[in-house]
N, CA, C and O atoms as a GROMACS GRO file, in nm:
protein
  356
    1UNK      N    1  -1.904  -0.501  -0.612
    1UNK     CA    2  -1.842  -0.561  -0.495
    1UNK      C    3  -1.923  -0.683  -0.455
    1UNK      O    4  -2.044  -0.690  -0.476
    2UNK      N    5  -1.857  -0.774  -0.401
    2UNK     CA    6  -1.888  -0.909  -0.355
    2UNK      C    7  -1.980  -0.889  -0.258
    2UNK      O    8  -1.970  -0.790  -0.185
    3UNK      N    9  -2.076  -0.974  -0.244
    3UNK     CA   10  -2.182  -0.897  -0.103
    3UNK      C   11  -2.156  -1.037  -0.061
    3UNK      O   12  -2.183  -1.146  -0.112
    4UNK      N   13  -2.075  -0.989   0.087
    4UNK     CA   14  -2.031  -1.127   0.207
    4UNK      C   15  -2.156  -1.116   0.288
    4UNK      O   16  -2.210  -1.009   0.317
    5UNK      N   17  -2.193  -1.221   0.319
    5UNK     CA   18  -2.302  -1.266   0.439
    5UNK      C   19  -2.289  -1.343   0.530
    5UNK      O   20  -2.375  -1.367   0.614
    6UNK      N   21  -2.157  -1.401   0.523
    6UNK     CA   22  -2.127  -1.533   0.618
    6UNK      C   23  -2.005  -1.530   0.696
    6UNK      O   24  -1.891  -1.520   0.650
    7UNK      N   25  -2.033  -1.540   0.802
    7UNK     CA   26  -1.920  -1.488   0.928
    7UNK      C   27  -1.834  -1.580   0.934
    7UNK      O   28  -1.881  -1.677   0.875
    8UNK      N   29  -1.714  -1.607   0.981
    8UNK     CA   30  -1.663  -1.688   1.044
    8UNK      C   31  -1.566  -1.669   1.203
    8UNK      O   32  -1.474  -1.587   1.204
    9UNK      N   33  -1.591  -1.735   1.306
    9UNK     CA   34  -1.548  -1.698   1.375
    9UNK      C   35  -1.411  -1.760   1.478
    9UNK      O   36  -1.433  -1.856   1.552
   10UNK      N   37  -1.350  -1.731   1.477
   10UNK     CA   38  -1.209  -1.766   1.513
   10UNK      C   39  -1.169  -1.682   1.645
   10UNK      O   40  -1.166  -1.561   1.667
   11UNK      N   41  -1.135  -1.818   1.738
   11UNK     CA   42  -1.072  -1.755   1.853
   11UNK      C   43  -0.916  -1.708   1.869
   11UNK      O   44  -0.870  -1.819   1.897
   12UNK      N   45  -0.832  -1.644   1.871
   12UNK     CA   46  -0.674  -1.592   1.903
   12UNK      C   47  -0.666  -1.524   2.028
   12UNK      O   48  -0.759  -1.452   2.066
   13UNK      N   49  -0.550  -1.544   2.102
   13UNK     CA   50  -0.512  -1.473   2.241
   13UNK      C   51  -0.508  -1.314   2.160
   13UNK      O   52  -0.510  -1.302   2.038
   14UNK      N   53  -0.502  -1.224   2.236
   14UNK     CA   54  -0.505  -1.124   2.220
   14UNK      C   55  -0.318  -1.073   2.149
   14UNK      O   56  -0.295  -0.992   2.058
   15UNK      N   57  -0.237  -1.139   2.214
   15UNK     CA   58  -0.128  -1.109   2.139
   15UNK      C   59  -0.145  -1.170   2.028
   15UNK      O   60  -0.055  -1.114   1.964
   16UNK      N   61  -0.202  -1.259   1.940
   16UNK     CA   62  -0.221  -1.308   1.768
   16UNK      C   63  -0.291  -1.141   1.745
   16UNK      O   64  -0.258  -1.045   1.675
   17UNK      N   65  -0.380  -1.161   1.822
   17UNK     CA   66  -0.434  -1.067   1.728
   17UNK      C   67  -0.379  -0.929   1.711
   17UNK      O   68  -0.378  -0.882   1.597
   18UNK      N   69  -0.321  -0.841   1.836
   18UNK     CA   70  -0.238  -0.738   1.831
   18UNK      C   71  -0.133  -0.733   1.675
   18UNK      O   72  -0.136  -0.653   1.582
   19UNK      N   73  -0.039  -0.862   1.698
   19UNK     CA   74  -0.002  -0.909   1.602
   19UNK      C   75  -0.060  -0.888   1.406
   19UNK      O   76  -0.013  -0.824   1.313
   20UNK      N   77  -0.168  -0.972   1.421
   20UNK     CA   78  -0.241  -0.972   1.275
   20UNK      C   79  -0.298  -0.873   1.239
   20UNK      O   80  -0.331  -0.853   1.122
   21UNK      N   81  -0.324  -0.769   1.368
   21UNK     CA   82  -0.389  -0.646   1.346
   21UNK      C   83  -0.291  -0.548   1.251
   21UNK      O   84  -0.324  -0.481   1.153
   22UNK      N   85  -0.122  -0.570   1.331
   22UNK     CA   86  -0.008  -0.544   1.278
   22UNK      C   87   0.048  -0.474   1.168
   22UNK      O   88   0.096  -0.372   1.119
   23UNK      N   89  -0.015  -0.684   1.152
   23UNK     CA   90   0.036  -0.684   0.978
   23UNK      C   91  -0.040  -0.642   0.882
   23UNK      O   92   0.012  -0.630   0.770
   24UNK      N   93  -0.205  -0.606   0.906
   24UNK     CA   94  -0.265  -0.630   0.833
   24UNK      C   95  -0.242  -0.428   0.795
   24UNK      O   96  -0.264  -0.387   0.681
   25UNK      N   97  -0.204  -0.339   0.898
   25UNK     CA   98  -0.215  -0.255   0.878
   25UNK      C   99  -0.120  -0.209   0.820
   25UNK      O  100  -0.131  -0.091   0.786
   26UNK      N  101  -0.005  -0.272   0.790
   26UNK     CA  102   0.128  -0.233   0.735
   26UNK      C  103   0.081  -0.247   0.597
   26UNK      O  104   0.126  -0.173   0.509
   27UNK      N  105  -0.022  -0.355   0.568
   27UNK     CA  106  -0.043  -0.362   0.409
   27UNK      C  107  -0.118  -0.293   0.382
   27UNK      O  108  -0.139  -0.281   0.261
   28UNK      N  109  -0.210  -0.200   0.489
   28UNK     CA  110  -0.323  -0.088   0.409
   28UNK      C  111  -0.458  -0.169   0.447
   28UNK      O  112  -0.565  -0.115   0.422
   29UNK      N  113  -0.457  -0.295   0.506
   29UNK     CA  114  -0.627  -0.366   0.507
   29UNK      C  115  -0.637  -0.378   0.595
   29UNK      O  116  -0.560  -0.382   0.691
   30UNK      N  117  -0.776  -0.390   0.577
   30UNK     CA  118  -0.836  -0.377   0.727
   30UNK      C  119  -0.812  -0.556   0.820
   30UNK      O  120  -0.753  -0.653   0.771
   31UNK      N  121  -0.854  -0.553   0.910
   31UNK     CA  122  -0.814  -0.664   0.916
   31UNK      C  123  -0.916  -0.811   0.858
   31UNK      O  124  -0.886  -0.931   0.858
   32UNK      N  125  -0.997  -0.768   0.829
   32UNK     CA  126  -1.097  -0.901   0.757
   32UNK      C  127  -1.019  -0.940   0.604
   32UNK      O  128  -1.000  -1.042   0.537
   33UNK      N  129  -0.991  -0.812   0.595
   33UNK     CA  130  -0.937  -0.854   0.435
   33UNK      C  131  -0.784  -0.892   0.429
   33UNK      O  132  -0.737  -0.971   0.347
   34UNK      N  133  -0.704  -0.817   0.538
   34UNK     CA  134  -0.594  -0.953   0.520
   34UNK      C  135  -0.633  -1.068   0.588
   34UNK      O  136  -0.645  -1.167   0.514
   35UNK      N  137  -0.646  -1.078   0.652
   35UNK     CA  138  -0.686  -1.228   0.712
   35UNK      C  139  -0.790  -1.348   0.603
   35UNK      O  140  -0.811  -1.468   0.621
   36UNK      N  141  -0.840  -1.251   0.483
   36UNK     CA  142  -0.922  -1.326   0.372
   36UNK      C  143  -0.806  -1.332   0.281
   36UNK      O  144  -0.763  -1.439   0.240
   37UNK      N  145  -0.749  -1.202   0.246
   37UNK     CA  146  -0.667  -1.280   0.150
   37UNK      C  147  -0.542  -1.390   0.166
   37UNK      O  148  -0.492  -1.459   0.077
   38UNK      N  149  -0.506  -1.383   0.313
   38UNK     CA  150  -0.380  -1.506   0.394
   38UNK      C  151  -0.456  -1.614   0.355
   38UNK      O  152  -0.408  -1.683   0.265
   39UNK      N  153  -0.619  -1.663   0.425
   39UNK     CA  154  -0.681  -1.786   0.371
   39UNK      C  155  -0.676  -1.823   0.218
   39UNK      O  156  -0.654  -1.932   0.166
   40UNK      N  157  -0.703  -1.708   0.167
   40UNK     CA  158  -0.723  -1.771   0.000
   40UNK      C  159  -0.620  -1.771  -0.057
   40UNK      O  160  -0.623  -1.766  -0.180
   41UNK      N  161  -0.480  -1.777   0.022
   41UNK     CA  162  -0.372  -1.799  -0.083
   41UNK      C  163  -0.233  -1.675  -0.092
   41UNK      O  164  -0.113  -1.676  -0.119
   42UNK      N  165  -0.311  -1.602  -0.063
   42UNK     CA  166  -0.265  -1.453  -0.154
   42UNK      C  167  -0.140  -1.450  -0.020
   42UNK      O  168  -0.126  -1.520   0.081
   43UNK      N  169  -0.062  -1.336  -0.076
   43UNK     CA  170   0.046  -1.261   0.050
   43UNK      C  171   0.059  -1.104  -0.042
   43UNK      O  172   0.111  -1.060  -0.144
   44UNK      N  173  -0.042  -1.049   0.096
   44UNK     CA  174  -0.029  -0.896   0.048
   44UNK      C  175   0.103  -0.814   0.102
   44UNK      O  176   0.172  -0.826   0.203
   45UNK      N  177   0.105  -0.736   0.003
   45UNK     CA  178   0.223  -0.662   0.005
   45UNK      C  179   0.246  -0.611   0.124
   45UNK      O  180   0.188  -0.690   0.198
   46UNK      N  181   0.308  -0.503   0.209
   46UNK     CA  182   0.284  -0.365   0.310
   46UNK      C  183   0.361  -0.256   0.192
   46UNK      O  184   0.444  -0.274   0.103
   47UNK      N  185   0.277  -0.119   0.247
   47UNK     CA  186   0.282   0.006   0.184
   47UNK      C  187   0.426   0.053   0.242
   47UNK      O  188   0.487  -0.025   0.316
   48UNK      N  189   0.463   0.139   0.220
   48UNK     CA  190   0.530   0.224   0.231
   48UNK      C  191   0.442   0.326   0.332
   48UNK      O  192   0.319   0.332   0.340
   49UNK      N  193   0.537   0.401   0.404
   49UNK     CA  194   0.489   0.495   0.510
   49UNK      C  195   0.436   0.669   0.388
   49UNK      O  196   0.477   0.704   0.278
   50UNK      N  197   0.368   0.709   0.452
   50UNK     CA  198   0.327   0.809   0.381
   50UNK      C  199   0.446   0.934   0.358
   50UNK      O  200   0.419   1.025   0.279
   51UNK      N  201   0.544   0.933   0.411
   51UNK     CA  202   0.665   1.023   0.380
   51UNK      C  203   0.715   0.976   0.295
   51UNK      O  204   0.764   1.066   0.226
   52UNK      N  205   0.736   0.860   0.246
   52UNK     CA  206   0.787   0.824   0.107
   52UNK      C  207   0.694   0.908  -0.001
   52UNK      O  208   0.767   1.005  -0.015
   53UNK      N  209   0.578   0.934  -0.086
   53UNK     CA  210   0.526   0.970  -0.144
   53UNK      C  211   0.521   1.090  -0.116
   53UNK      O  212   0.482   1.160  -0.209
   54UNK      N  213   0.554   1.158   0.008
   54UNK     CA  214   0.560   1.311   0.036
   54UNK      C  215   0.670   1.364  -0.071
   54UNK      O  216   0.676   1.460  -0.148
   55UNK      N  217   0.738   1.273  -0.044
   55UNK     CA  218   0.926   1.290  -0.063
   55UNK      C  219   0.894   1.284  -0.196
   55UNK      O  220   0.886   1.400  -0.238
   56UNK      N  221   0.869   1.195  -0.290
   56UNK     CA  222   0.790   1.183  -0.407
   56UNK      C  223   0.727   1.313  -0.490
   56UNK      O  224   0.767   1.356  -0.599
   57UNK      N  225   0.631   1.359  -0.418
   57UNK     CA  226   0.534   1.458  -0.436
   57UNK      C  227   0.626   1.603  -0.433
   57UNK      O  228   0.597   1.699  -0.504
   58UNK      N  229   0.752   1.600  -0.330
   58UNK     CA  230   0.812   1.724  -0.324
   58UNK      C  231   0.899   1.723  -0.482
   58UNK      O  232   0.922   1.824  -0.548
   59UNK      N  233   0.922   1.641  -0.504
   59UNK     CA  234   1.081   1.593  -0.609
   59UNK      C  235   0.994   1.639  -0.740
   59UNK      O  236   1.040   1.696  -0.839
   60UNK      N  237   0.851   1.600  -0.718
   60UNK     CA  238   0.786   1.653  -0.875
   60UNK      C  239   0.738   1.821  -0.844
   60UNK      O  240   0.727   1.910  -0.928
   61UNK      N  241   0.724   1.824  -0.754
   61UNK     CA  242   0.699   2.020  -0.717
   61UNK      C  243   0.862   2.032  -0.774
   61UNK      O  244   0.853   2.035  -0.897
   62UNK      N  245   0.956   2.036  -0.748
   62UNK     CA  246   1.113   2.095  -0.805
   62UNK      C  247   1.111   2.036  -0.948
   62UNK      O  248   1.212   2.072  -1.010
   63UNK      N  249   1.025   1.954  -1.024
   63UNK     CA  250   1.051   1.936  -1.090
   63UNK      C  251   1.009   2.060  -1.222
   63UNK      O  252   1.059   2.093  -1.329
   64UNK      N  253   0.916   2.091  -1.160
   64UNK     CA  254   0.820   2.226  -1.237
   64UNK      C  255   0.901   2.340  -1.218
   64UNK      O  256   0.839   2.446  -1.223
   65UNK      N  257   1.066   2.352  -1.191
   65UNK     CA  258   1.158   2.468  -1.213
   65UNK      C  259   1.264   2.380  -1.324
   65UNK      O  260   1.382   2.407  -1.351
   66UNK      N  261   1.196   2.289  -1.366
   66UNK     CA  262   1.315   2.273  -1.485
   66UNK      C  263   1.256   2.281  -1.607
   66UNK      O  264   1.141   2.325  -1.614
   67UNK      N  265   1.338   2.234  -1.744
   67UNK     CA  266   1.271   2.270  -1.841
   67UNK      C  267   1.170   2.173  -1.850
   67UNK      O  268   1.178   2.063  -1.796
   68UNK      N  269   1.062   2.218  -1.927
   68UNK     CA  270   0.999   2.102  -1.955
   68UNK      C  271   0.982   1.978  -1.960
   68UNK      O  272   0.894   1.908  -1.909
   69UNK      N  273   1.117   1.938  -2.059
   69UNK     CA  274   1.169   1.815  -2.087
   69UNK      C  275   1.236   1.757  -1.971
   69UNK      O  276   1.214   1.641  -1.938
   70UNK      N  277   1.309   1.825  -1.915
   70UNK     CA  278   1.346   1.762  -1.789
   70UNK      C  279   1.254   1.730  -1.686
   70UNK      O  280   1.279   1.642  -1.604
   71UNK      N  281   1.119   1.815  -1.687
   71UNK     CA  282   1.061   1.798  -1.558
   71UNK      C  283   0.952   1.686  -1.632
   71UNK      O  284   0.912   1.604  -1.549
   72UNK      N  285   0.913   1.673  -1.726
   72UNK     CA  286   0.846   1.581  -1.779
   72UNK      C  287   0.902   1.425  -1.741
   72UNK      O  288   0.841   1.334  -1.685
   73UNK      N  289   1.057   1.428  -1.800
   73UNK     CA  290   1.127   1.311  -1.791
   73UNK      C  291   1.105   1.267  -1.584
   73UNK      O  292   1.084   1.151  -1.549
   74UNK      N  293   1.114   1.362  -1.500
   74UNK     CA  294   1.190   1.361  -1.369
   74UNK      C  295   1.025   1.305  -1.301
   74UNK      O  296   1.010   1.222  -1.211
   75UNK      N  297   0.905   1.388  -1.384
   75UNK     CA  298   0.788   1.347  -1.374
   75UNK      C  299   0.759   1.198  -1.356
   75UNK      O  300   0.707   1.159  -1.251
   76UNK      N  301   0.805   1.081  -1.495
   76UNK     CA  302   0.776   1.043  -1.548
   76UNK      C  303   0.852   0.903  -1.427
   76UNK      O  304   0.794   0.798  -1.399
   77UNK      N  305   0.997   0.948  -1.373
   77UNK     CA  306   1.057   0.861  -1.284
   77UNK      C  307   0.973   0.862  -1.181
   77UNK      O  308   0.948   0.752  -1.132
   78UNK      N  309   0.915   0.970  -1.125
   78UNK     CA  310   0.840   0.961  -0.988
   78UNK      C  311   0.694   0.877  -0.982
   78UNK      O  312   0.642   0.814  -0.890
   79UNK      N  313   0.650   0.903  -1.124
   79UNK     CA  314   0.546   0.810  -1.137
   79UNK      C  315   0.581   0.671  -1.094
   79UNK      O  316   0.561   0.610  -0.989
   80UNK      N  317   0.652   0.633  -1.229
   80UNK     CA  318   0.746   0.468  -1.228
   80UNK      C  319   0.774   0.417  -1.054
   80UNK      O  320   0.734   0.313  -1.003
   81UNK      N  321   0.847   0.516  -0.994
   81UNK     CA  322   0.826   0.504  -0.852
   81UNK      C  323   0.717   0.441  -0.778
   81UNK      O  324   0.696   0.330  -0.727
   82UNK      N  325   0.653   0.554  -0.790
   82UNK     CA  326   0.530   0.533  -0.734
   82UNK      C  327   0.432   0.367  -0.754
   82UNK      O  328   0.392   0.296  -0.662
   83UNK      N  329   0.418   0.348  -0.883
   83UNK     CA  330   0.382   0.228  -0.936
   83UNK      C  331   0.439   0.112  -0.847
   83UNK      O  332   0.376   0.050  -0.762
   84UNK      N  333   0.560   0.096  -0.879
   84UNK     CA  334   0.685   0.012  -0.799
   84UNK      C  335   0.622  -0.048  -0.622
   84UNK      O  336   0.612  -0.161  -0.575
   85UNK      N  337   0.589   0.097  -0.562
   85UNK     CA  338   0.582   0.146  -0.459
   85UNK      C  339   0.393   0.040  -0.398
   85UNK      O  340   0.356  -0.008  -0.291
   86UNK      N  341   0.336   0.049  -0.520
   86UNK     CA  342   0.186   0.012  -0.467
   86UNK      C  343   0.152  -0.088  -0.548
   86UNK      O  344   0.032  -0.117  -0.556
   87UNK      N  345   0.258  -0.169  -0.633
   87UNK     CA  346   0.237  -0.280  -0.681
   87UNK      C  347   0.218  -0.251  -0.821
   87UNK      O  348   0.226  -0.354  -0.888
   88UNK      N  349   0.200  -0.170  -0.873
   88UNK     CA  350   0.157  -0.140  -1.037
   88UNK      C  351   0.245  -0.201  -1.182
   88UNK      O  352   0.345  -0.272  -1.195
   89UNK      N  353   0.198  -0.167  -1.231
   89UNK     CA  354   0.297  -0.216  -1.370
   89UNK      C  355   0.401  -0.148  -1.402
   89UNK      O  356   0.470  -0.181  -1.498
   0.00000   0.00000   0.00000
C-alpha cells in the first residue's frame, strides 16, 4: 500500500459534504478515497445494497437441491452475477 503523508485541505458547506459523504458511501469508500479517485480522473462505481447478494447467496443454497449439473450450472450464473455486480470480469 501507498504510504500517504500529505494532507490536503478543502473547505465545503456542510451540505457538499453531507452530499460527497453520500456518494462516496454508495460506492463502498470511505470518503478520502472517493474524493481521491474523483481528483485523479477515475468515476467509481456504487455497490449494490447488501440484499442483492443475500438474494444471490439464497438462489445458490436452492441450488444444492438440484442435480449437480444443474446446481453447478445455476452456481456458475450467480457467480457471473456477482462479478457484474462489483465490477469483475
Amino acid at each position: 500500500m501507498r504510504k500517504r503523508s500529505v494532507g490536503i485541505n478543502v473547505r465545503v458547506s456542510v451540505t457538499e459534504k453531507r452530499k460527497m459523504t453520500l456518494m462516496a458511501k454508495r460506492c463502498g469508500l470511505s470518503l478520502s478515497e472517493y474524493l481521491r479517485q474523483r481528483a485523479l480522473g477515475y468515476e467509481p462505481g456504487g455497490h449494490p445494497p447488501t440484499e442483492v447478494f443475500d438474494v444471490l447467496d439464497k438462489i445458490d443454497e436452492m441450488a444444492e437441491n438440484c442435480s449437480a449439473r444443474e446446481g453447478a450450472a445455476i452456481n456458475a450464473k450467480t457467480d457471473r452475477i456477482r462479478d457484474l455486480l462489483i465490477g469483475g470480469n
